[in-house]
N, C-alpha and C positions, 0 to 999 in steps of 0.2 A: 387421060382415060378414067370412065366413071368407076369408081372399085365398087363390085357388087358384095351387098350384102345376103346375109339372111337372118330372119326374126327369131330371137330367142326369150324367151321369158321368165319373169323371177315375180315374187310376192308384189310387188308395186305395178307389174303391166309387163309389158312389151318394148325389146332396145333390139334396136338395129347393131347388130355386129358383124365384123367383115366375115363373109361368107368363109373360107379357108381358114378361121382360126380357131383353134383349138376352147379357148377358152368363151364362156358365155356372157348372158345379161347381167351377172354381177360386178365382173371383171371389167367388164364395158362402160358400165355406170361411172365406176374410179376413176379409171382412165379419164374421162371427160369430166368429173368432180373436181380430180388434181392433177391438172396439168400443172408442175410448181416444179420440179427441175430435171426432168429428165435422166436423175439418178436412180437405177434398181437395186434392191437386196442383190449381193452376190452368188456366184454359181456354190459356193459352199452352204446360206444360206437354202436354194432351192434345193440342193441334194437331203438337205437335213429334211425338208417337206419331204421328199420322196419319202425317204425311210418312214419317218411318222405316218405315212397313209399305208406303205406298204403294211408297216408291224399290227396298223389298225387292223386292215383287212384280214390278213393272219391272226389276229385272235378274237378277230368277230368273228370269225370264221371255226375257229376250233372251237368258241365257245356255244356255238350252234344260232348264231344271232345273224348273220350274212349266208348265204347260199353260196357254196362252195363253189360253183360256174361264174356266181358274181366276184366273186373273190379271187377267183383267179386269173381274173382279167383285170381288174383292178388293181395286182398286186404286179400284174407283167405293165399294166402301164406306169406303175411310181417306181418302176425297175429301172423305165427307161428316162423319170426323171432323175434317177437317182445317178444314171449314166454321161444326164448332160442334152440328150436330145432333145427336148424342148425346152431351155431354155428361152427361147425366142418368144416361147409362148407368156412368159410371165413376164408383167406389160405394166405392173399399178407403178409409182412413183415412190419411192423412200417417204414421201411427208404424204398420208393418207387416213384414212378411219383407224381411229383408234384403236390399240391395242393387235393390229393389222386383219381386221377383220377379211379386207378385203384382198389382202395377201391370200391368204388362209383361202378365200375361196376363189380366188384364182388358182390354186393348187387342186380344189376337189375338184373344180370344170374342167380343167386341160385333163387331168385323171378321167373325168367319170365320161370323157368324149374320147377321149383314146381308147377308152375298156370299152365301150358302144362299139367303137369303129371295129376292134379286135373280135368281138362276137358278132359282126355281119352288118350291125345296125348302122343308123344316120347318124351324123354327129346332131345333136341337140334331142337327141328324143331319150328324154330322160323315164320313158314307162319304161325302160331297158334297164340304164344303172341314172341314177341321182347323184346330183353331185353331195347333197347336204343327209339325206336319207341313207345314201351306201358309202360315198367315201368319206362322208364327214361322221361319222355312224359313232356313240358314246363316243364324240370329241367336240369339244368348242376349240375357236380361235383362242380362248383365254391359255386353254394349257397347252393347245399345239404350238403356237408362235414364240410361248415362253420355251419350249421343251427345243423346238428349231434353233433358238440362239446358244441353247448351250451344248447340242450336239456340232454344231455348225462352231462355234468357237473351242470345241475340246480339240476337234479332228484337225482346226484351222492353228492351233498352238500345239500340237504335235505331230503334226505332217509335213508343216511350213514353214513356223517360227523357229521350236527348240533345234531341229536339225542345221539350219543356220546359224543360229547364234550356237552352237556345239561347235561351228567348223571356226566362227571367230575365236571363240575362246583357245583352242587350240592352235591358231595361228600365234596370238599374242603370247603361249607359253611359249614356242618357239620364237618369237622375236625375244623372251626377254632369255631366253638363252643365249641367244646370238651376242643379243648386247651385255649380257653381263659382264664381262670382263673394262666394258667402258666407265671410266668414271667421271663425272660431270656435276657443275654445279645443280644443285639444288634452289628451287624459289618459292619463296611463302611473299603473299601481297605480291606478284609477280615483283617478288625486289630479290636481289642475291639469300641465299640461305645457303646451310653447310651443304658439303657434298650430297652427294648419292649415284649411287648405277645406274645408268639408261638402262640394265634390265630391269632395275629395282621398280623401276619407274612403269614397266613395260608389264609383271607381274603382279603389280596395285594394278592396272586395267583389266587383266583378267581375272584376279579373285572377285571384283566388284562385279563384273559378269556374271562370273558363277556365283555369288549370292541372288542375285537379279533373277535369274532361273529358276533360282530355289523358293523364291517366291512365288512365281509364277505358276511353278507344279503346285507348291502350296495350296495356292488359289484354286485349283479347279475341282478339288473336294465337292464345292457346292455347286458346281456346272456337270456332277457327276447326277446329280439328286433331280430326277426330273418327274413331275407330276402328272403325266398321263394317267388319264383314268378320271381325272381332278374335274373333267370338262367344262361348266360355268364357273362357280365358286369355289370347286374343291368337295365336293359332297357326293361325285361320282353319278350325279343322276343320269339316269337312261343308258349305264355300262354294264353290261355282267360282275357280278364279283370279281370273277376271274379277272377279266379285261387287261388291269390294268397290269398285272406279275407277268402276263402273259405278251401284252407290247412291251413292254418294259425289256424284257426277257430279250425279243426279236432284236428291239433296238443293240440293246448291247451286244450278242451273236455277230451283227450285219458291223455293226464300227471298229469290234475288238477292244472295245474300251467298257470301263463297269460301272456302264449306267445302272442305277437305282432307282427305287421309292425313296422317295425324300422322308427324312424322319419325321417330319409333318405337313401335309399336304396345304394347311390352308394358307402354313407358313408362306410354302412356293407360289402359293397364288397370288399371294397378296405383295411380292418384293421380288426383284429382280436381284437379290443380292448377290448370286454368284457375279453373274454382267459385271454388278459393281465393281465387286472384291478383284477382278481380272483385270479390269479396267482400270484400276492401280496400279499394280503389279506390272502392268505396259507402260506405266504411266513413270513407274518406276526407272522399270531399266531404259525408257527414252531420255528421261534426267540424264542418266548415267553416260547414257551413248553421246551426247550432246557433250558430256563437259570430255571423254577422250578423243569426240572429234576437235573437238574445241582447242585441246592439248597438242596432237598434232598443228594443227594449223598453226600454233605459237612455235612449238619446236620444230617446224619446217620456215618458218617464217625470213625474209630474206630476197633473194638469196646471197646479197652482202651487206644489206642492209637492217637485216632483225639476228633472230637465235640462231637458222640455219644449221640445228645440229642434229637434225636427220633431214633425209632428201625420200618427200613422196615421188610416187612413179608420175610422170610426165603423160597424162592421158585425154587432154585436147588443150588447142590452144586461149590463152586466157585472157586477151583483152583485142575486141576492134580496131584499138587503135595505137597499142603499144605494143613495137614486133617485138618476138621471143619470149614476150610475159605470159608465164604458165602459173596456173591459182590451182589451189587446193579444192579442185569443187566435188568430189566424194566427198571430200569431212564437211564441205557445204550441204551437201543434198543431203548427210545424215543427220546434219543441226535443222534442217526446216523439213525432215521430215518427224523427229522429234520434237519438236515444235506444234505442230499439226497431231501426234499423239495428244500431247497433255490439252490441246483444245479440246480432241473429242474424249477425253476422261469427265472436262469441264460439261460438255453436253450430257455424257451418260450419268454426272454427278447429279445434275439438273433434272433432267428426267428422270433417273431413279428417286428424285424426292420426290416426284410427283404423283408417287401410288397414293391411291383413294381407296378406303376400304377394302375390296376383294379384287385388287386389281391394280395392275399399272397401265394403262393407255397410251403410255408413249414406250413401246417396245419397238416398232418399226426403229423408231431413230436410235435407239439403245443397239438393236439389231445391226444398223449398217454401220454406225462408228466404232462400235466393238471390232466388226469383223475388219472393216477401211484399219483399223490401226493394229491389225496383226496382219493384215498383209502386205501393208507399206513399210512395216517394220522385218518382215522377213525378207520383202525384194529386195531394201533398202542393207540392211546385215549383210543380204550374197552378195551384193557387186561392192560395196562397201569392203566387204573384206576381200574379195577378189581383183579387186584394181587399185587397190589401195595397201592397205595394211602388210597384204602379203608381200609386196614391193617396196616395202622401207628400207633404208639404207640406211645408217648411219654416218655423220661427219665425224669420225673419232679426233681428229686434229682439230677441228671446230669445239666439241666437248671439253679436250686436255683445255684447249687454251680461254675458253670462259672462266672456266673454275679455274685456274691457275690466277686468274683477275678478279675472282670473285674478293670482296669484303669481307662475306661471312666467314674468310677460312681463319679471319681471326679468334674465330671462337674456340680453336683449338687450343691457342694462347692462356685460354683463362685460369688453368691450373696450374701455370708457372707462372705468371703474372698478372692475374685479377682481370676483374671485367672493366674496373676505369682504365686500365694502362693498354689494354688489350682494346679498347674506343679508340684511344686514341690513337693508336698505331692505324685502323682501320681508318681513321680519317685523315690523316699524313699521309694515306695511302693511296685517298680518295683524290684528296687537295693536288697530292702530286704528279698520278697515275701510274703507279709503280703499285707494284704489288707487293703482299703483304708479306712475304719472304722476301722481296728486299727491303725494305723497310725496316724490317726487323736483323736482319744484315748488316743495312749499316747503322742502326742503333746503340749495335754490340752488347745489348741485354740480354742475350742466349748466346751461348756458345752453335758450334757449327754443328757437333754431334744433336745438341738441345734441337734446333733449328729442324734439325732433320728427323730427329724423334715425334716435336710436335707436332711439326707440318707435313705426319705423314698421312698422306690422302688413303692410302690402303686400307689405314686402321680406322680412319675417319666413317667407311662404309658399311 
């Protein structure tokens, strides 16, 4: 069946657009320009548009520059983008016109045809409200699409992420209570090292978390600083004075968070550095995430065959063709979702080098790998620790008797008999496969009390 259209028009002529859609010949152009993958900006992405058209209309509005009747239908239509109702309507591709021109006015047409339809009109008759003249009013794509990423990743790293990685790190304090009373050998070069506590072990995982956070709050300092007002260059042309203290102002009211004027506007325009700075800081704690799923998988490893000295939860089954074979694939799916972080750090590194005088032009893609890597990192945090972490067990009889075989406990030897004699017991130990209390046993180089003084594992930890 033929979809009807209907004729909308923009500065180059006349585009056929499906009759029933919100957005116009701008939108439509794109759309048919970059057909390249079928991936959008996210719904946290669009919500941040909302807010920036509503805060516009609200202080074009008070500053006497918009007509209060227009304003207030403009401001009830990015109410309901801001709600999530039309997302359907926002249609361009992730890889588009630079700097996301055509994002940006894909936001003022679904706006300024929703604010039409809400005051009686047609959708495309823009002698009613305009999409570039009312909703896009003292604003370019330059500072709205920058200003959308760092609304959209503040809300998106404390709505989504910190709150899961807060319930991880709080799990792992608890596991390493649980396990501290375990003692178990330790490994450097994954080869025997002295002792140490499976909680020991379990409390390194989570203080390195909570640094990882501490960065990340760090970071948003300059995701706080956002340049509305700035509109082409940063020079405010075509805004009220007011304008910008006054969005700025809404902005932060409408999120609860404390957006600002940036301490220099043309700084903002010209660097995406907050993006950057965040984009680390994700980049960070995915390292981090990657090497304690990584740690599990070796200390679950087995299950008679490797470490086996904690037991993850058994949460599907793990090979086609080997009955009973259960794999580790949470601490899988959090290594190649970490993994997929630090590529798109590797993108937004890329594109952040690529500002050009008053401007960065690859924001779209800065925009969707930002937000793709806090929200793969917070799905990936909740079931991660929910199916996983919080279900660990420990093998405490598996722990006693590794390090009871460990080599390294010769180390304890070294202050009653030196580090050549204390080798070599370690390797009679090796040679023979007898451990390094016995060995030392039947040596008869320490007495029994000696014996037990030095090879005591409690004071070891």
């Amino acid at each position: 069946m033929q979809e009807e259209y209907r004729i909308a028009k923009d500065s180059l002529g006349e585009v056929k657009v499906p009759k029933n859609a919100y957005y116009g010949a701008q939108t439509q152009r794109a759309v048919e320009n970059f057909p390249i993958s079928g991936l959008r900006l996210p719904r946290r992405f669009i919500r941040a548009q909302g807010i920036i058209k509503y805060s516009a209309a609200y202080a074009n509005s008070a500053v006497g520059q918009l007509d209060k009747r227009l304003a207030d239908a403009i401001m009830k239509a990015a109410e309901e983008v801001i709600e999530g109702k039309w997302d359907h309507q926002f249609v361009v591709d992730v890889y588009q016109a630079g700097a996301g021109t055509s994002q940006n006015m894909n936001a003022n047409e679904v706006i300024a045809n929703r604010a039409i339809e809400l005051l009686g009109g047609k959708i495309g008759d823009t002698f009613i409200i305009h999409p570039n003249d009312h909703v896009n009013m003292a604003q370019s794509t330059n500072d709205t699409i920058h200003v959308a990423i760092n609304i959209a990743a503040v809300e998106a790293v404390h709505h989504d992420l910190i709150p899961q990685l807060d319930h991880l790190i709080e799990t792992l304090e608890q596991k390493g209570e649980e396990f501290y009373p375990i003692i178990k050998s330790g490994r450097t070069h994954l080869q025997d090292a002295v002792p140490i506590r499976l909680g020991q072990e379990f409390y390194g995982y989570k203080e390195t978390l909570v640094e990882a956070k501490k960065t990340i709050l760090e970071s948003l300092d300059l995701l706080y600083q956002i340049g509305l007002g700035g509109n082409a260059v940063g020079t405010g042309i075509n805004a009220h004075p007011k304008y910008a203290e006054l969005a700025i102002g809404k902005v932060a009211e409408i999120t609860g968070f404390p957006f600002r004027s940036p301490s220099n506007r043309f700084m903002f325009m010209q660097n995406t550095q907050g993006a950057i700075k965040l984009s680390g800081a994700l980049k960070n704690l995915a390292i981090h995430l990657i090497k304690i799923a990584s740690d599990l998988r070796l200390l679950s490893s087995g299950p008679r065959t490797g470490l086996a000295e904690i037991i993850l939860p058994a949460v599907q089954p793990g090979s086609s063709i080997m009955p009973g074979k259960v794999n580790p694939v949470m601490a899988e799916m959090m290594h190649m979702i970490g993994s997929q972080v630090i590529g798109n750090d590797a993108t937004i590194t890329s594109a952040g080098q690529s500002a050009q005088l008053e401007l960065n032009v690859m924001m779209p893609v800065i925009a969707y790998n930002l937000l793709h890597s806090i929200q793969i990192l917070s799905n990936g945090i909740k079931v991660f620790n929910e199916r996983s972490v919080k279900g660990i067990i420990a093998n405490e009889k598996r722990c006693h008797e590794l390090m009871e075989r460990s080599l390294a406990l010769a180390t304890a030897l070294n202050p009653a008999i030196g580090y050549d004699k204390a080798a070599e017991i370690a390797k009679k130990a090796y040679a023979t496969g007898k451990t390094i209390r016995e060995v030392v046993r039947e040596e008869g180089i320490l007495t029994e009390e000696e014996i037990y003084r030095y090879l005591d594992v409690q004071k070891m930890v």
